[in-house]
N, C-alpha and C positions, 0 to 999 in steps of 0.2 A: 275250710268251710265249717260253721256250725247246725248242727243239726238239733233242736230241742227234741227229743223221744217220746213227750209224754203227745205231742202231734202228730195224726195219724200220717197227714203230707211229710211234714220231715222223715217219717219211720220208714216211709216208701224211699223218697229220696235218698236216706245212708244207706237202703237195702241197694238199689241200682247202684250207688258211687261203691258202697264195697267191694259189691259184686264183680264192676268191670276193674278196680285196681288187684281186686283177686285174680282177676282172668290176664293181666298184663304181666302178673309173679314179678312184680316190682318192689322196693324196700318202702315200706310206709310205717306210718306214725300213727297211732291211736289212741288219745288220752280224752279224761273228762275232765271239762270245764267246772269248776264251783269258784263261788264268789267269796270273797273273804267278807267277813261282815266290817258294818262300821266301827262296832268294837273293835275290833282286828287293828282295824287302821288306826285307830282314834289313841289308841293305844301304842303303837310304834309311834306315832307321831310324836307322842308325849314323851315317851323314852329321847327321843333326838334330840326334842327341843331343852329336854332337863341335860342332855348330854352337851348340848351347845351351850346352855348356860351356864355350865359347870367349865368347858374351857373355854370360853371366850370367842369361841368361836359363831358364825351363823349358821343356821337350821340345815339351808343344803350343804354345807362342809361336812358338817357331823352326818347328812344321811348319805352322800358321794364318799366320802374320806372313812371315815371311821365305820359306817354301816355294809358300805358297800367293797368295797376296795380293801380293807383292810379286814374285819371281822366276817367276813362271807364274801371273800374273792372268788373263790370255785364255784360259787352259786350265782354271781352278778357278773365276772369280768368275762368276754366273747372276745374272738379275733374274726375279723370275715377280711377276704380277700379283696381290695378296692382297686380298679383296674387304673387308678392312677398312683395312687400311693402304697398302695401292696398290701402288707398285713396292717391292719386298721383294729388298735384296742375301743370296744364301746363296752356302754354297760346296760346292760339288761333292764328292767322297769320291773320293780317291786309288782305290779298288775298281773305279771303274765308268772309269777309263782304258785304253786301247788300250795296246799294247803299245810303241807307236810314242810315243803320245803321255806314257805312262811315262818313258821313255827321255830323251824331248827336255827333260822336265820337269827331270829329274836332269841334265842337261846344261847348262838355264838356273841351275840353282841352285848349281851348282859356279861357273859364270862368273858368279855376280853373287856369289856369297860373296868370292870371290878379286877381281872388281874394287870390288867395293862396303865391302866389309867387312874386305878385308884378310888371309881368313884360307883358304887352300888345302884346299880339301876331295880326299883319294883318289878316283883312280880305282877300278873294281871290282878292278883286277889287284895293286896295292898293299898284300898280304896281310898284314906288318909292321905296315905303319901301321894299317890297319883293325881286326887284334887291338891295338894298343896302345892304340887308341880302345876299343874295347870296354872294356878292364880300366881306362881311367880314368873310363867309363859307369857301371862298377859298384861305384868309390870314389864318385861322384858320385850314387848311385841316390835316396837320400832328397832331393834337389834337385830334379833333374830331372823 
């Protein structure tokens, strides 16, 4: 359940829900929600798409295969128990990352493009490069 805090109703509601999972001494979870900006994204996205254009590949290969699976497996890949087929590998959705763990992610995937693959991905501040990607994203759009 999400609670907004700066709402006087939700501040009462997390105080009762804390309170009674308090009073149950059950194991629970407590994290804060933040929103990655569209920079955020706009930006990884650009990264994939110059990564897919650079091997041949399409936009979700490069952000399933090489973003997730391979350069930030411990941060995307899960096992859950599926009562038909038993341990079931899925991958987590870029959405539900921490801001931290956003970050690090895009951080593993520049250092293993550049040492695995050969191919230098920008930083965020590298404005040049990152429009020149864009405009060969959208010579490449039917591909990708």
């Amino acid at each position: 359940m999400l609670y907004d805090l700066k709402n006087p109703l939700d501040r009462e509601r997390f105080k009762r829900r804390c309170n009674a999972l308090y009073k149950k001494e059950g194991i629970v979870e407590l994290s804060e929600k933040t929103k990655r900006s569209n920079q955020s994204n706009k930006y990884l996205h650009t990264l994939l798409g110059f990564l897919a254009i650079e091997t041949g590949h399409d936009l979700e290969y490069a952000k399933e295969v090489f973003y997730k699976r391979t350069a930030n497996k411990d941060i995307f890949l899960r096992i859950k128990d599926d009562e038909l087929l038993g341990k079931v590998e899925y991958l987590r959705s870029s959405a539900t990352l921490s801001q931290e763990e956003f970050s690090t992610s895009i951080d593993r995937l520049r250092d293993w493009s550049s040492q695995v693959a050969g191919i230098y991905l920008p930083s965020p501040n590298e404005q040049d490069f990152l429009a020149s990607i864009e405009v060969e994203m959208s010579k490449y759009s039917k591909w990708i």
